[in-house]
C-alpha positions in Angstrom: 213.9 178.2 -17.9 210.3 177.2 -19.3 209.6 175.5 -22.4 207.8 178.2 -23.5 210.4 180.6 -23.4 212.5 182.3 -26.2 215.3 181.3 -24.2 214.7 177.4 -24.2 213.0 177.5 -28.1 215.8 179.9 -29.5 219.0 178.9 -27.1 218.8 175.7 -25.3 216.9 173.7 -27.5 218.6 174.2 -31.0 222.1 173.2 -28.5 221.0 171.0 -27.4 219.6 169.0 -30.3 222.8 169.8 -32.4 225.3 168.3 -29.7 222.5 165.7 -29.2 222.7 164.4 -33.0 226.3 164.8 -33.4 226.8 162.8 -30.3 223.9 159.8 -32.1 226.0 159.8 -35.6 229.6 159.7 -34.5 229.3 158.5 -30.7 226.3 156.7 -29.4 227.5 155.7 -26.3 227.7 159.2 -25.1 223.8 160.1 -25.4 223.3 159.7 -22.1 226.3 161.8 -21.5 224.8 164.5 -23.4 221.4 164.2 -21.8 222.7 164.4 -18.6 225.1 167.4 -19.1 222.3 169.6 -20.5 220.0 168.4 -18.4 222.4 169.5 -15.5 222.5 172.7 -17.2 218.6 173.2 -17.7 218.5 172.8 -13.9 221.4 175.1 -13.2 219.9 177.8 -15.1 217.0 177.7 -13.5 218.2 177.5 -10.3 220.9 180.7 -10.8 217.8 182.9 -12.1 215.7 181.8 -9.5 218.3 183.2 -6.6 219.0 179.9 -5.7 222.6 178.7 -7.4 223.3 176.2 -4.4 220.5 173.9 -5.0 221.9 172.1 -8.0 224.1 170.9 -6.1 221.1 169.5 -3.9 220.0 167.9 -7.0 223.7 166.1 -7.6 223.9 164.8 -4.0 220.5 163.4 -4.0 221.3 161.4 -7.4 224.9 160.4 -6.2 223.2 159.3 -2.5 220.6 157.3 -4.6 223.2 155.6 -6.6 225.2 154.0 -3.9 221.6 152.6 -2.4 220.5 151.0 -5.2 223.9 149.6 -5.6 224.2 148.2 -1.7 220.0 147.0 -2.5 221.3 145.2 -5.5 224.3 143.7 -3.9 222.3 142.5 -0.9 219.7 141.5 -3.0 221.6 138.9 -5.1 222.9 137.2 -2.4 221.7 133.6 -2.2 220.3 134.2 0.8 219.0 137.9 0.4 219.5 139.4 3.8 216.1 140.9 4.3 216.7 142.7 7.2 219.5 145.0 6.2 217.8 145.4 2.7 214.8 146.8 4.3 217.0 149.1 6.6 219.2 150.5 3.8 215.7 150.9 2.0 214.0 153.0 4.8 217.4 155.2 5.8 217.5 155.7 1.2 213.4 156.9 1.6 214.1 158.5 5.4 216.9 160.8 3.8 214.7 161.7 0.0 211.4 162.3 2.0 213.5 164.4 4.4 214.6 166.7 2.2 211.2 167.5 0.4 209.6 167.7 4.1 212.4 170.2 4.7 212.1 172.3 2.2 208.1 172.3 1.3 206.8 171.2 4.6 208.4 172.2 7.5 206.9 175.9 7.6 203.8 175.0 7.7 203.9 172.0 10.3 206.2 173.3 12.7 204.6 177.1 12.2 208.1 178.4 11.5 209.8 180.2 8.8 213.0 178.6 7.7 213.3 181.1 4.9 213.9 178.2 2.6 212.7 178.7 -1.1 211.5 175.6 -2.3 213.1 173.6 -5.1 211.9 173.7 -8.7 210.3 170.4 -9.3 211.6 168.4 -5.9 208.0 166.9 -5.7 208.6 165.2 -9.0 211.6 164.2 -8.8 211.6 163.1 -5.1 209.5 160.8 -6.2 211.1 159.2 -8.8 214.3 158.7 -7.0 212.0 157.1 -4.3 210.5 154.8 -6.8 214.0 153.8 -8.0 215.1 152.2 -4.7 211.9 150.8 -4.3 212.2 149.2 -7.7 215.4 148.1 -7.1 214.9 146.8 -3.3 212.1 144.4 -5.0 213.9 143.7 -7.9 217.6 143.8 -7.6 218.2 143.4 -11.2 216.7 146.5 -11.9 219.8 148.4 -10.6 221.8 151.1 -13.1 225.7 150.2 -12.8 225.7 153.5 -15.0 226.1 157.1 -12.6 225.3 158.7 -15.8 222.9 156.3 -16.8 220.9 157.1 -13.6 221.2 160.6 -13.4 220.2 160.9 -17.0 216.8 159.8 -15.9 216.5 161.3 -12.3 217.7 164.6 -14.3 216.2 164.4 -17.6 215.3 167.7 -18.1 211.8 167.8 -20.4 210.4 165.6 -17.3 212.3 167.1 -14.5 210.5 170.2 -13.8 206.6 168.8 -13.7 207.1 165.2 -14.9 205.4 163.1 -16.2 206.6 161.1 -13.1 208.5 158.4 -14.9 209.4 154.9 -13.2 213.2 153.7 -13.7 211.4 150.2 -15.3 209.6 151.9 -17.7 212.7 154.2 -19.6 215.3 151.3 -18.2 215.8 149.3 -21.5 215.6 152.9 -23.7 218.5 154.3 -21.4 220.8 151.2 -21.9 219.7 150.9 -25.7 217.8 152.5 -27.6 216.7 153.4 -31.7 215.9 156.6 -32.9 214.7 157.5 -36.3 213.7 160.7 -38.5 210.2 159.2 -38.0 210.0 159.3 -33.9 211.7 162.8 -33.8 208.9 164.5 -36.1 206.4 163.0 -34.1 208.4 164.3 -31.2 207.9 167.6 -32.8 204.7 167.1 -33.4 203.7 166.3 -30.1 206.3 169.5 -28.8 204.3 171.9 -31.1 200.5 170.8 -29.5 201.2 170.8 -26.3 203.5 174.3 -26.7 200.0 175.5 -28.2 198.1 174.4 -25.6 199.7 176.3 -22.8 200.6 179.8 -25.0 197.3 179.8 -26.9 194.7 178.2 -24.7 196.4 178.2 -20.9 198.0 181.6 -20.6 194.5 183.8 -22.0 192.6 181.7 -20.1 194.0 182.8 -17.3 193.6 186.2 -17.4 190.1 185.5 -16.7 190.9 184.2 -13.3 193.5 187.0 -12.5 191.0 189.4 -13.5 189.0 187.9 -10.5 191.4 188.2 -8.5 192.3 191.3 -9.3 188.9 192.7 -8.5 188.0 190.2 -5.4 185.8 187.0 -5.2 183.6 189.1 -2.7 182.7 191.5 -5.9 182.0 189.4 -8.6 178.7 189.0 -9.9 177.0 185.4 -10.0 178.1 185.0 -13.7 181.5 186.5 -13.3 182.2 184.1 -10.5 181.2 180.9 -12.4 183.0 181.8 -15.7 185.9 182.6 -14.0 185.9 179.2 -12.4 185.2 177.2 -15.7 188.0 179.5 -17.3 190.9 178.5 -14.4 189.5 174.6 -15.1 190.8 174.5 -18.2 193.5 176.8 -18.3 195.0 174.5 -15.7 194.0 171.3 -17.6 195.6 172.4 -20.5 198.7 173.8 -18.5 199.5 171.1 -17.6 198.4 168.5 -20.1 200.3 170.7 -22.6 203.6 170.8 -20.2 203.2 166.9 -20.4 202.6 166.8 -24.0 205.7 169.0 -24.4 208.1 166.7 -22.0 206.6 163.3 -24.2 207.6 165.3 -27.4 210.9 166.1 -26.2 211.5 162.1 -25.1 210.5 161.1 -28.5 213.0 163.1 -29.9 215.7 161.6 -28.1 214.1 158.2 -28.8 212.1 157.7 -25.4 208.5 156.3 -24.7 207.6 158.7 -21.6 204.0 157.5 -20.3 201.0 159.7 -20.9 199.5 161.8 -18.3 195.9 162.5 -19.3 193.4 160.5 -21.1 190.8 163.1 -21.6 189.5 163.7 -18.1 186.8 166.2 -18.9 184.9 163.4 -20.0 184.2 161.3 -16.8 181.0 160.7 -15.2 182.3 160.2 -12.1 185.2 161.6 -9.5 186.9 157.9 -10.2 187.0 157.3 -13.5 188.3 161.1 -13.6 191.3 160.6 -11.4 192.2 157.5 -13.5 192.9 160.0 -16.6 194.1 162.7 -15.0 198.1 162.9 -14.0 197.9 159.3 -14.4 201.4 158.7 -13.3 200.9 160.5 -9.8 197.8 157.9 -9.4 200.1 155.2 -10.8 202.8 156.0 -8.3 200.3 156.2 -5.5 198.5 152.8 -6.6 201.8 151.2 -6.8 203.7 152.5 -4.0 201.2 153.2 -1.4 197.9 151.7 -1.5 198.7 148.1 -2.9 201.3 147.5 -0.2 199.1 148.8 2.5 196.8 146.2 1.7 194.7 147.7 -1.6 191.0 146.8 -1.2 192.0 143.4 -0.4 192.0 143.2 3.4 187.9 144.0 3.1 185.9 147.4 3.2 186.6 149.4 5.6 190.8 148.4 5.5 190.3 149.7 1.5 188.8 153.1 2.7 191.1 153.4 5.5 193.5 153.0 2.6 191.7 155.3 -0.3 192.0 158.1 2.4 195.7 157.6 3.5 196.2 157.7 -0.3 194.0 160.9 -0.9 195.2 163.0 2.1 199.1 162.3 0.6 198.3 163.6 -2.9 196.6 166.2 -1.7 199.6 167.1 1.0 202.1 166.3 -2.0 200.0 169.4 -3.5 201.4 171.9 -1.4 201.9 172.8 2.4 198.9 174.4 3.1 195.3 173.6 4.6 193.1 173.8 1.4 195.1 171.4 -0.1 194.4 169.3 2.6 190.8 170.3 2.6 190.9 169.4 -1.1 192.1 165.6 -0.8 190.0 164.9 2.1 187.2 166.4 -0.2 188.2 164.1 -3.6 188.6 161.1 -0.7 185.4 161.6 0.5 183.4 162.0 -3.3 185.3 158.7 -4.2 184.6 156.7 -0.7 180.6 157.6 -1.5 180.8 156.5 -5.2 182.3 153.3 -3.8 178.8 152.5 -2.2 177.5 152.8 -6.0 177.1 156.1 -7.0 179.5 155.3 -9.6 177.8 152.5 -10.9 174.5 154.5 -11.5 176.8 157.5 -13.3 178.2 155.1 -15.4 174.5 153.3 -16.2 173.4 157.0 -16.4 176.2 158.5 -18.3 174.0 161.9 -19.4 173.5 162.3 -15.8 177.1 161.6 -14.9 178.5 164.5 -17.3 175.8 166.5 -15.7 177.3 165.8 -12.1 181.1 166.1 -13.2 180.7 169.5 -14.7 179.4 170.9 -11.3 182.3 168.9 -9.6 185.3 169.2 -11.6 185.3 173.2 -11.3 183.8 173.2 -8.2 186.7 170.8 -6.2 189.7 172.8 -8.3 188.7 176.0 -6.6 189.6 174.8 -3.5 192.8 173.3 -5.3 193.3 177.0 -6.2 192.5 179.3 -3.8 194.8 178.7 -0.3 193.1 181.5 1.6 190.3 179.9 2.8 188.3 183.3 3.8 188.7 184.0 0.1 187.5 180.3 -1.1 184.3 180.7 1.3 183.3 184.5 -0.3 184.1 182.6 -3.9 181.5 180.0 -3.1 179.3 182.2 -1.5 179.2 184.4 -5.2 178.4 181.3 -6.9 174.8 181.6 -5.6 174.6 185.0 -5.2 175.5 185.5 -1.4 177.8 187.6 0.1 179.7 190.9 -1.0 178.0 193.1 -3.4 179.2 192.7 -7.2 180.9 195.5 -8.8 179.2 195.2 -11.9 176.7 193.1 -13.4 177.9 193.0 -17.0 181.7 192.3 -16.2 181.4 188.2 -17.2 179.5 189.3 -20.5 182.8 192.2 -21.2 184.9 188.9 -20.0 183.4 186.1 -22.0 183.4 189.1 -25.3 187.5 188.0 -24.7 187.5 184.6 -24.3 184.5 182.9 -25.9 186.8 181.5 -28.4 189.1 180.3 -26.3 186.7 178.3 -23.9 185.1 177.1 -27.4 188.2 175.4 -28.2 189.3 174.4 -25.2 185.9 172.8 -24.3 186.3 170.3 -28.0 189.8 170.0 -27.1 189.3 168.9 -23.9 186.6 166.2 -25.2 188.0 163.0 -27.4 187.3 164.5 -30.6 190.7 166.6 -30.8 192.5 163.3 -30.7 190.1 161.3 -33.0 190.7 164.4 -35.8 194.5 164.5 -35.2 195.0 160.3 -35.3 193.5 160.8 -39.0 196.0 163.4 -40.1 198.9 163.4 -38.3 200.8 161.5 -40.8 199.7 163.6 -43.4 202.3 166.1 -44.7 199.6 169.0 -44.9 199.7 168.4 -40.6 202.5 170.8 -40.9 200.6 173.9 -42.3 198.3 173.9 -38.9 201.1 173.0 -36.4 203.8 176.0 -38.1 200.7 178.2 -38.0 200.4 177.5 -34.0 204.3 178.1 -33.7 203.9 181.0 -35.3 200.8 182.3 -33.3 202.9 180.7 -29.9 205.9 183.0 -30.9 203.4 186.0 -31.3 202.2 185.8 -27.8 205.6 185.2 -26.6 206.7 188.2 -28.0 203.8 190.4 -27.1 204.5 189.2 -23.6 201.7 187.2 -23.6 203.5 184.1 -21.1 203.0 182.7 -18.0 204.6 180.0 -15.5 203.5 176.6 -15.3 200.8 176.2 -12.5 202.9 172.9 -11.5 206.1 174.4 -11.3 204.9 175.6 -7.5 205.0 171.7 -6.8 
């Protein structure tokens, strides 16, 4: 079940807010309850339709399995003299047994060369992750621990986060789980924020990427030189705003229930360099890698060459956490290598030279998601190739300007959207009551295309 689905707008959605509000004026205590029942439901839905009815059961055993380790972390933990040993063995048999499961099931195939036949878990990348950070959390903090089981598996299974995050630390939603305050005026923004992002991935996302099925369709090898770059431009931002509006749409939904979920993207388009651009995009996947990965192996503390070593351990993860396949590999080495270079102060001159550095970054940005994109690698060489006008033998020389007739409007928007201005204009008016006029008018046009068929999945969900 997607967000953008009539199923979860017309069915789920309305239940869920009904029991949800009941439950907040008659029965606080049991919010949690409720969160964690529907959210069990969201996931069971999902994984029945999907051919896969067994796997929420994965899901269960992986929160009840995280419980009792934060609770043995927690109990060693307070002892007056913490017995460090054990706690660190109880710590790596907890992230042993989580990573073991997501090698299993998304990685196993392609290291070992084998087929298990094993379909791969909606969202186990996301939430393998915040499990993990939990018993980290917990192993350095002991406090941190949830007593609650519903508690817990309210936020491991929170459903508006659980499918393609944000990736939300235990510390940060901790204090909103235990107590929180919700008010008329944090659920419309909630709605608010719902309706943007629910725009951004019907209106923008999904006819954006026709353009890039269309190329598909007819082959990278046979695309003219035009075709081929505005058919990379158009899968830039149809992903961008994919998945910024999936985000948007998961922070909407915590506000509704009255939680603070991080944000996710901070206008990436914008860089001038590779660096400043991962720091705005998926922020909490380069959160949980900063915290988690590269600070304990030493950060760029240990000198220059220990913080590379370290940059590409991080950079060859996210790109492996990506997907089980060698351009994804390819990919991270490639984003590790652009950011190892700007160390030695390219970045310093793009951010002197910002004109220049928006110059460089709109060559980059497109040019390092298409290996992101494309896993056959005989296929990503022939769509390179096209960019300059070698290799294969376009079909037709006028199919970008029959193309671009389509979308032109589209990439217009998306291209202010995508800048700081979109969030400048809607700071000034959000609070107005007239908001309401443009945001029903995008509902509206979201449950036209929904209807018309006009829908697709969410490029994360594959993670």
């Amino acid at each position: 079940m997607v967000f953008s689905s009539f199923e979860f707008l017309g069915v789920f959605l309305p239940l869920f807010l009904i029991a949800y509000c009941l439950v907040w004026k008659y029965a606080k205590p049991y919010r949690n309850a409720v969160v964690f029942l529907f959210s069990i439901g969201f996931y069971a839905y999902g994984a029945i339709t999907s051919g896969t009815p067994l796997y929420i059961l994965l899901l269960f055993v992986s929160v009840i399995f995280n419980f009792a380790v934060g609770k043995e972390l927690s109990r060693l933990g307070k002892r007056e003299e913490p017995p460090k040993g054990r706690m660190k063995a109880v710590l790596a048999f907890g992230i042993v047994i989580d990573f073991g499961i997501l090698f299993l099931f998304k990685y196993a195939d392609f290291v070992f060369g084998v087929s298990l036949g094993l379909a791969l878990p909606i969202g186990i990348s996301f939430y393998t992750f915040q499990i993990v950070s939990y018993i980290i959390d917990v192993y350095r903090q002991p406090q941190l621990v949830e007593k609650s089981f519903v508690n817990l598996g309210a936020y491991i299974m929170m459903f508006p986060q659980l499918i393609a995050g944000p990736i939300v630390r235990f510390s940060t939603v901790r204090a909103d789980l235990r107590k929180r305050v919700e008010s008329r005026a944090m659920f419309l923004e909630g709605v608010k924020t719902f309706i943007i992002g629910l725009g951004y991935k019907v209106i923008i996302a999904n006819q954006l990427g026709s353009t890039w099925t269309q190329a598909n369709t007819i082959g990278f090898e046979s695309l003219s030189v035009p075709m081929a770059w505005l058919s990379m431009v158009a899968y830039s931002f149809q992903l961008f705003f994919d998945f910024y509006g999936y985000s948007l749409m998961a922070i909407g939904l915590g506000r509704m229930m009255g939680f603070e979920f991080p944000q996710n993207f901070d206008s990436p388009y914008v860089s001038v360099s590779m660096t400043e651009f991962w720091r705005r995009w998926h922020m909490t996947l380069g959160t949980w890698f900063r915290e988690y990965v590269y600070i304990p192996l030493g950060g760029n503390r240990l000198g220059k060459g220990r913080g590379i070593f370290n940059l590409f351990v991080v950079w060859m993860l996210t790109g492996f956490w990506h997907g089980a396949d060698w351009n994804f590999i390819i990919w991270g080495f490639f984003l590790f290598a652009v950011i190892a270079v700007e160390r030695l102060g390219v970045r310093d001159f793009m951010e002197s030279h910002r004109f220049i550095g928006h110059v460089y970054m709109i060559l980059l940005i497109p040019l390092q998601w298409m290996v992101f994109a494309v896993s056959d690698l005989k296929k990503l060489g022939a769509l390179y190739g096209r960019l300059v006008g070698i290799g294969g033998i376009a079909v037709s020389g006028s199919d970008w300007l029959t193309e671009l007739s389509h979308i032109w409007w589209i990439l217009l928007i998306a291209l202010v959207l995508s800048t700081d201005l979109g969030k400048k204009l809607y700071a000034k008016v959000k609070d107005s009551k007239l908001i309401w006029i443009p945001l029903l008018a995008v509902l509206a046009a979201v449950i036209y295309c929904l209807a018309m068929g006009l829908n697709d999945p969410f490029l994360y969900f594959r993670f």
